[in-house]
SEDO-225238 format. One record per residue (C-alpha): residue number from 1; residue in one letter; x, y, z. Coordinates in steps of 0.05 Angstrom, whole numbers, plus 5000, padded with zeros to 4 digits. Layout:
// residues N
NUM, A, X, Y, Z
...
***
This chain:
// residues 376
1, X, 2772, 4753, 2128
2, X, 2821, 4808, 2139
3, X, 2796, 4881, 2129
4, X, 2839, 4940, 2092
5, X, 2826, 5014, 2127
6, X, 2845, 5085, 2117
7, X, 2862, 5087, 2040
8, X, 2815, 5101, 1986
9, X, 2801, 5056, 1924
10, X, 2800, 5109, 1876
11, X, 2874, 5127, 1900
12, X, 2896, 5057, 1900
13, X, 2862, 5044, 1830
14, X, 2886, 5098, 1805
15, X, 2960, 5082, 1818
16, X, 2959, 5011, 1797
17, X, 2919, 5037, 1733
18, X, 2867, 4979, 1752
19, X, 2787, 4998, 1767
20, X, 2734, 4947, 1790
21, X, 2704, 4958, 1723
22, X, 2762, 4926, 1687
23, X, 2771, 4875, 1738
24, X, 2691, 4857, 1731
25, X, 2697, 4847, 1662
26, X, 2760, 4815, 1658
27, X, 2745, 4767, 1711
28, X, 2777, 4716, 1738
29, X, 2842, 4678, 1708
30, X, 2870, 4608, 1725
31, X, 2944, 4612, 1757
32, X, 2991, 4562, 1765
33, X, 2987, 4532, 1840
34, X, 3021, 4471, 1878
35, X, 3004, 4409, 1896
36, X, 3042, 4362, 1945
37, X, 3085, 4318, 1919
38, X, 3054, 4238, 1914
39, X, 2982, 4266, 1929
40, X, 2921, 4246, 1896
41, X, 2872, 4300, 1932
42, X, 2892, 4377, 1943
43, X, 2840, 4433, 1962
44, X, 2849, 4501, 1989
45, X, 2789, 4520, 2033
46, X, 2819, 4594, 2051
47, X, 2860, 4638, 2029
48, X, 2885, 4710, 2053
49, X, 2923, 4772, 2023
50, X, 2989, 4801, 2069
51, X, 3004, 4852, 2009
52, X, 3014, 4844, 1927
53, X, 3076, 4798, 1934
54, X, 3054, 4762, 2002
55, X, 2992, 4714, 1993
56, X, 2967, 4652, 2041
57, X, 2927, 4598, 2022
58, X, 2920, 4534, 2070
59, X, 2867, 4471, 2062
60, X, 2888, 4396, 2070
61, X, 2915, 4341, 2023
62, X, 2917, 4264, 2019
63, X, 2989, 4222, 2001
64, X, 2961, 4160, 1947
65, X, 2948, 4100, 1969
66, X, 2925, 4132, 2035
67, X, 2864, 4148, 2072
68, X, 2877, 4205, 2122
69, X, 2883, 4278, 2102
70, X, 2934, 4328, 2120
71, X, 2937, 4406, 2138
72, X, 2978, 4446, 2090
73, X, 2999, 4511, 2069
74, X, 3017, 4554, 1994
75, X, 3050, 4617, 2000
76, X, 3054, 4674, 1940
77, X, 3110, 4707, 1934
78, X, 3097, 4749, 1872
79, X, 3118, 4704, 1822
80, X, 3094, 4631, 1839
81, X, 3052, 4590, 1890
82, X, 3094, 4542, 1935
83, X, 3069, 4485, 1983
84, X, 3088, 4497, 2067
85, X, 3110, 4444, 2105
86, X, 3067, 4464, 2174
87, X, 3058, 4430, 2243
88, X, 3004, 4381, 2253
89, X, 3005, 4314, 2297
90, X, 3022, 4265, 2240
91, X, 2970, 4205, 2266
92, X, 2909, 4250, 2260
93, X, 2869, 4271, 2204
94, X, 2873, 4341, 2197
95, X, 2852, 4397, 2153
96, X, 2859, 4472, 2155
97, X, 2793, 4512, 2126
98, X, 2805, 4588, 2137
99, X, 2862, 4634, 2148
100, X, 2869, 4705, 2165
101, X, 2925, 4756, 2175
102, X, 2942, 4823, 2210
103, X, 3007, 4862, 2204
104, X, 3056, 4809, 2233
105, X, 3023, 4750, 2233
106, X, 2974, 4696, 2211
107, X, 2921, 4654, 2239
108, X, 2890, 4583, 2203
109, X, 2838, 4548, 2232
110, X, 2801, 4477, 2223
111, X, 2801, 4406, 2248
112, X, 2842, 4351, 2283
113, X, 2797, 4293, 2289
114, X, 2752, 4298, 2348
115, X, 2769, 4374, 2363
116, X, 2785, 4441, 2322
117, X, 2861, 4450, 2303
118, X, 2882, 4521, 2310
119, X, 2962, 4546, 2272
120, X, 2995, 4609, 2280
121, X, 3050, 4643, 2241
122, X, 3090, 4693, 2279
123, X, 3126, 4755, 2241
124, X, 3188, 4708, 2229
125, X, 3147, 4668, 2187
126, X, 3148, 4606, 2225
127, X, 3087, 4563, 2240
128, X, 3065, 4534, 2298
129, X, 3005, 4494, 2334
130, X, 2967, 4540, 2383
131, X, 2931, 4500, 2434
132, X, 2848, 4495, 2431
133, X, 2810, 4520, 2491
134, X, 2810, 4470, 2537
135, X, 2733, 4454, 2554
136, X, 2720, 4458, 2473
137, X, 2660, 4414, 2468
138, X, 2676, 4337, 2427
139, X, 2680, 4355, 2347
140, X, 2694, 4422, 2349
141, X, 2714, 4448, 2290
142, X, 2724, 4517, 2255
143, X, 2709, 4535, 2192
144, X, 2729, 4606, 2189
145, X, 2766, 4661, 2224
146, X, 2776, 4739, 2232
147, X, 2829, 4781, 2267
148, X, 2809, 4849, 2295
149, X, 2886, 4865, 2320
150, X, 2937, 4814, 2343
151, X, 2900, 4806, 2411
152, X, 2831, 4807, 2379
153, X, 2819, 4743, 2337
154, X, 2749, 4712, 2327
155, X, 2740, 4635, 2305
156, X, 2675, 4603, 2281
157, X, 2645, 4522, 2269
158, X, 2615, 4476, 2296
159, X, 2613, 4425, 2354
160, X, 2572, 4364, 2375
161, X, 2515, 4375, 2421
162, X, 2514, 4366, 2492
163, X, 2480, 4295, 2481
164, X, 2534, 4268, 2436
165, X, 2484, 4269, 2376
166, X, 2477, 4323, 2323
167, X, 2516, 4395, 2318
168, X, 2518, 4461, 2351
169, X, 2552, 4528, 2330
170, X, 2618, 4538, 2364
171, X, 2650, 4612, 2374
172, X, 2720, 4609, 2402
173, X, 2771, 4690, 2416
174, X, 2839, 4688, 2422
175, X, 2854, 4749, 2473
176, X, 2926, 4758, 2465
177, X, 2947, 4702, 2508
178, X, 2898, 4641, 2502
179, X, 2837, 4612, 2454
180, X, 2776, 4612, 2490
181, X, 2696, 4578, 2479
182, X, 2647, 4643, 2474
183, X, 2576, 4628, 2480
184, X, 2534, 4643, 2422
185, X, 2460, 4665, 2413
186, X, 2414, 4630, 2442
187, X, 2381, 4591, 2386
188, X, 2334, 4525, 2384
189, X, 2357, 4465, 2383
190, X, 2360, 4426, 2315
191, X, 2413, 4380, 2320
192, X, 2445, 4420, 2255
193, X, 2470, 4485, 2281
194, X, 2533, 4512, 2244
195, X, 2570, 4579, 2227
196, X, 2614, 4583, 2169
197, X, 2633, 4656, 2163
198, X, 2662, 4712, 2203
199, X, 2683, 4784, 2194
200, X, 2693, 4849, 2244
201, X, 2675, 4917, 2234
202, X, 2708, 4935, 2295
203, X, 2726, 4902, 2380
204, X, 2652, 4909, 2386
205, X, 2621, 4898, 2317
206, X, 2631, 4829, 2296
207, X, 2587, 4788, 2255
208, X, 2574, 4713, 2232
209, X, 2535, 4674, 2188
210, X, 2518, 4602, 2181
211, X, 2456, 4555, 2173
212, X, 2410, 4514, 2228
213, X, 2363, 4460, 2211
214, X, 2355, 4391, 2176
215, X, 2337, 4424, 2122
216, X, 2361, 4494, 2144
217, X, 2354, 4553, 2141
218, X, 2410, 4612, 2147
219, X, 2425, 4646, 2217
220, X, 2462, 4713, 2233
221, X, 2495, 4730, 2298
222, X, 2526, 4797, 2323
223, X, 2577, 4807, 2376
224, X, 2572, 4884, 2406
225, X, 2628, 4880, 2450
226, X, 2599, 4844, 2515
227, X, 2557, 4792, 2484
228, X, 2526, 4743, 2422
229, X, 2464, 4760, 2395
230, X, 2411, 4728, 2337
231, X, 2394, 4771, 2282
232, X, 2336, 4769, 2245
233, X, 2357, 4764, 2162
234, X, 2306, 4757, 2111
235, X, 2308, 4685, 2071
236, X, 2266, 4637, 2105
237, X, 2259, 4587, 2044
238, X, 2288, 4516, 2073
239, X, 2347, 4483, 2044
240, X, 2381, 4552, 2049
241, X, 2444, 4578, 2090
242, X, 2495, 4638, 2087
243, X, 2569, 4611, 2082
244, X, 2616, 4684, 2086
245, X, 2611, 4752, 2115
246, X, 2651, 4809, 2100
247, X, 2643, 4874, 2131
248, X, 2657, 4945, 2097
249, X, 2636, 4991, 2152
250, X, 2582, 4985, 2216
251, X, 2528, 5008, 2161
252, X, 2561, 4966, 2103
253, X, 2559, 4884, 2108
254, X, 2549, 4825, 2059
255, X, 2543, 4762, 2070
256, X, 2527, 4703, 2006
257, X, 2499, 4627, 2007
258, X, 2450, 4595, 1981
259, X, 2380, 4588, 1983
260, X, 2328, 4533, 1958
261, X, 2381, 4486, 1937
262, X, 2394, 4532, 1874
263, X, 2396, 4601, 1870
264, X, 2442, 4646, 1901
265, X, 2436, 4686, 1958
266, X, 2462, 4754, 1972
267, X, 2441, 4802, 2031
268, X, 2461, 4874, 2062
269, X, 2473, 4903, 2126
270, X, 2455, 4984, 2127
271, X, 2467, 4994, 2190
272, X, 2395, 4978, 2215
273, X, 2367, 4913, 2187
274, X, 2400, 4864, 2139
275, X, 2361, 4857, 2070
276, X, 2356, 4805, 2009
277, X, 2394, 4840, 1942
278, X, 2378, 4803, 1872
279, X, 2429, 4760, 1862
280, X, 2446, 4728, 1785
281, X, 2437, 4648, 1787
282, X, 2459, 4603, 1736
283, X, 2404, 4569, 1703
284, X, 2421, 4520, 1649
285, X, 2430, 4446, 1651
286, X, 2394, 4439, 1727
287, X, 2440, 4480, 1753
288, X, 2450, 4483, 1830
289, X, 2488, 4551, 1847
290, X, 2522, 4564, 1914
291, X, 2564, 4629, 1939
292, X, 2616, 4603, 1985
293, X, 2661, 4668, 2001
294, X, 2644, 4743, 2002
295, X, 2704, 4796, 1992
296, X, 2680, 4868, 2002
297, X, 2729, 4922, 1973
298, X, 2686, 4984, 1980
299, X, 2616, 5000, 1969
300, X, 2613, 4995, 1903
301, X, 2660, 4938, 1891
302, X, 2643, 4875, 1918
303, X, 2663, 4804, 1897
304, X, 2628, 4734, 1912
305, X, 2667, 4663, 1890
306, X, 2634, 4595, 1890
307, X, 2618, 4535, 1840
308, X, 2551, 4520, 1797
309, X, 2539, 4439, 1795
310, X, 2510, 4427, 1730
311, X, 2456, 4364, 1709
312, X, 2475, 4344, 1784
313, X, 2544, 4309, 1768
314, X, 2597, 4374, 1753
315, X, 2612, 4428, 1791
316, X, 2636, 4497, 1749
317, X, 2666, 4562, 1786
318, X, 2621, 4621, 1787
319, X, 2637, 4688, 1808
320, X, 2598, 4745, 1826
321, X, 2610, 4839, 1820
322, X, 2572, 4884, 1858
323, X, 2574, 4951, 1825
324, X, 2541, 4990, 1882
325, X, 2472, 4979, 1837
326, X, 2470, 4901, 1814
327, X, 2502, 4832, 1818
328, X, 2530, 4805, 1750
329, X, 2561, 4742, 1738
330, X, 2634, 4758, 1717
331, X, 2678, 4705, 1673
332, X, 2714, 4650, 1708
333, X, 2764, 4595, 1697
334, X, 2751, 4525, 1689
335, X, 2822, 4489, 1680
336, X, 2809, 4418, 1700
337, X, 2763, 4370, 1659
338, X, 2728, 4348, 1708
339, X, 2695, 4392, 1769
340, X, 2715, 4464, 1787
341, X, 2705, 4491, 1853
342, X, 2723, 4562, 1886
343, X, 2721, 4557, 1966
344, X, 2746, 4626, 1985
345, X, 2765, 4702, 1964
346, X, 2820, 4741, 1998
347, X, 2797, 4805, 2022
348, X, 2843, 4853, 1984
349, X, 2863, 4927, 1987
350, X, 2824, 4972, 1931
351, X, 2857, 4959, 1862
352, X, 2857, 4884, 1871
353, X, 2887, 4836, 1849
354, X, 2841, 4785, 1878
355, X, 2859, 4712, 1898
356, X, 2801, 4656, 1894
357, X, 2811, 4591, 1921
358, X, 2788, 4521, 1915
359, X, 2799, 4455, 1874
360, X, 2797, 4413, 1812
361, X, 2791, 4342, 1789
362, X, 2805, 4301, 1734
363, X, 2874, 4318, 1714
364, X, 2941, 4291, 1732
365, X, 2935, 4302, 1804
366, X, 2860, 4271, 1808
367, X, 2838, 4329, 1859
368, X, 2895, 4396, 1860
369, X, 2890, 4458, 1878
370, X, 2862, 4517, 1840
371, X, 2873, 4599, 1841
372, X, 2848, 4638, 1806
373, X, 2855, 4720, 1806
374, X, 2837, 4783, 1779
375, X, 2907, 4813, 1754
376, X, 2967, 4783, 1730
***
């Protein structure tokens, strides 16, 4: 997730004549995306913001009649979404999850069958495939990425262990010049080690997030410049994980999951110890509530994105404000008839608009892509 400095939202708000309070109760709105043409399955897994008329979402889709999937690109160009042919071997199955951007550039990240498939977008707007490190363990694969500058770029995922059997985290930097495998925290073996979500503060403040366990439990690590560490975090409840970080300041951090198979999970970083802050669950018809994506704006404006499944067979968006005192559930769109699903939140400048991420089923394409946002 890409991080806006050295502007103030009450400036910003102020000149677009949009506040987080408006935004909060407004919501979030379905707009029109793309889907490629003679697909039956579309999702977008990640999405980042380059600037009001400049937007990037990537994920994977599947041509009918066939079974493997295929990285792909939308771009926003103020007025409409539009589908990106990008580079990807053509035999494999791959799919992009995450994508972030500095001043001149973009970086998506995900898989290409047995190891992680890593794209780059130079300032001429031309894609291209970036080799992985070369001793990446077997089924790497990254889920989510951050870019400190354009020589600073931090990937996260998963691998499979050293025996072949079960999965590891996986932490891969980009230095300029070449990807490379960082080791992580040392953490205990379980055979189900993953990290979904990464976000920098600064070269030596770096944090992410995932899960460990069969029936896991969430992990945090730090990077302070020289090396990985664990974090201790507060939920310890099983069938629980944290799926996004995004990071405000190096005393201002949230990252959102899950915990207990149902409720949501929010927690802070102040600088000194990370914390669980009430979080709003969905609680009608069994409802099984998951944050996927975090998008921190300020202090007192932060946004969460991710679906509620409801009686165990439908999956509705749900969307989350921090005020700087609470979590409330704000409104969100449910276009397709079937299930509704919101994967990721662009980090933003103050004043929004917002872009959320994800899929829906049950219309004319059976699984296409859906954005939602804010404004406009």
């Amino acid at each position: 997730m890409k991080k806006f400095v050295g502007i103030t939202s009450f400036a910003v708000a102020g000149l677009l004549g949009i506040s987080a309070t408006a935004q909060a109760v407004t919501g979030f709105q379905a707009q029109a995306s793309s889907n490629v043409t003679g697909s039956d399955y579309n999702e977008l897994d990640g999405v980042a913001d380059l600037g009001a008329t400049n937007d990037l979402a990537v994920g994977f889709y599947r041509l009918s009649g066939q079974t493997l999937f295929h990285a792909f690109a939308e771009q926003w160009n103020g007025r409409t979404w539009a589908v990106v042919k990008i580079p990807a071997p053509s035999g494999d199955d791959t799919r992009l999850h995450a994508v972030t951007a500095t001043t001149t550039s973009a970086w998506a990240v995900g898989s290409d069958a047995n190891h992680s498939l890593i794209e780059h977008r130079n300032s001429a707007l031309a894609w291209s495939v970036v080799p992985s490190p070369a001793n990446e363990p077997a089924g790497g694969e990254l889920d989510a990425v951050t870019a400190v500058s354009a020589s600073d770029v931090w990937a996260v995922g998963h691998s499979l262990s050293a025996a072949g059997v079960g999965f590891v985290p996986l932490i891969e930097h980009w230095n300029g010049t070449a990807w490379s495998v960082v080791p992580g925290a040392p953490i205990a073996a379980t055979g189900s080690g993953f990290l979904t979500g990464v976000a920098a503060a600064s070269p030596s403040d770096v944090w992410a997030v995932g899960r460990v366990g069969r029936h896991p439990t969430p992990v945090i690590e730090h990077w302070d410049g020289t090396a990985w560490s664990q974090v201790p975090q507060p939920v310890s409840g099983y069938d629980s994980s944290l799926n996004s970080v995004a990071v405000i300041s190096s005393t201002d951090a949230w990252a959102v999951g899950e915990q207990n198979l149902n409720q949501t999970v929010t927690e802070h970083w102040n600088g000194t110890a990370w914390t669980l802050v009430p979080s709003p669950s969905v609680t009608a018809n069994n409802a099984q509530d998951v944050l996927s994506s975090v998008s921190a704006i300020g202090g007192t404006d932060v946004w969460a994105v991710g679906s509620t499944l409801q009686n165990f067979s439908v999956n509705q968006t749900l969307a989350e404000h921090w005020n700087g005192t609470t979590w409330q559930i704000v409104p969100s769109a449910n276009p397709g008839p079937g299930s509704n699903v919101l994967n990721s939140l662009a980090q933003t400048a103050p004043g929004g608009p917002l872009r959320a991420v994800g899929f829906s089923t049950g219309g004319t394409t059976p699984t296409a892509t859906l954005v939602e946002t804010t404004v406009g």
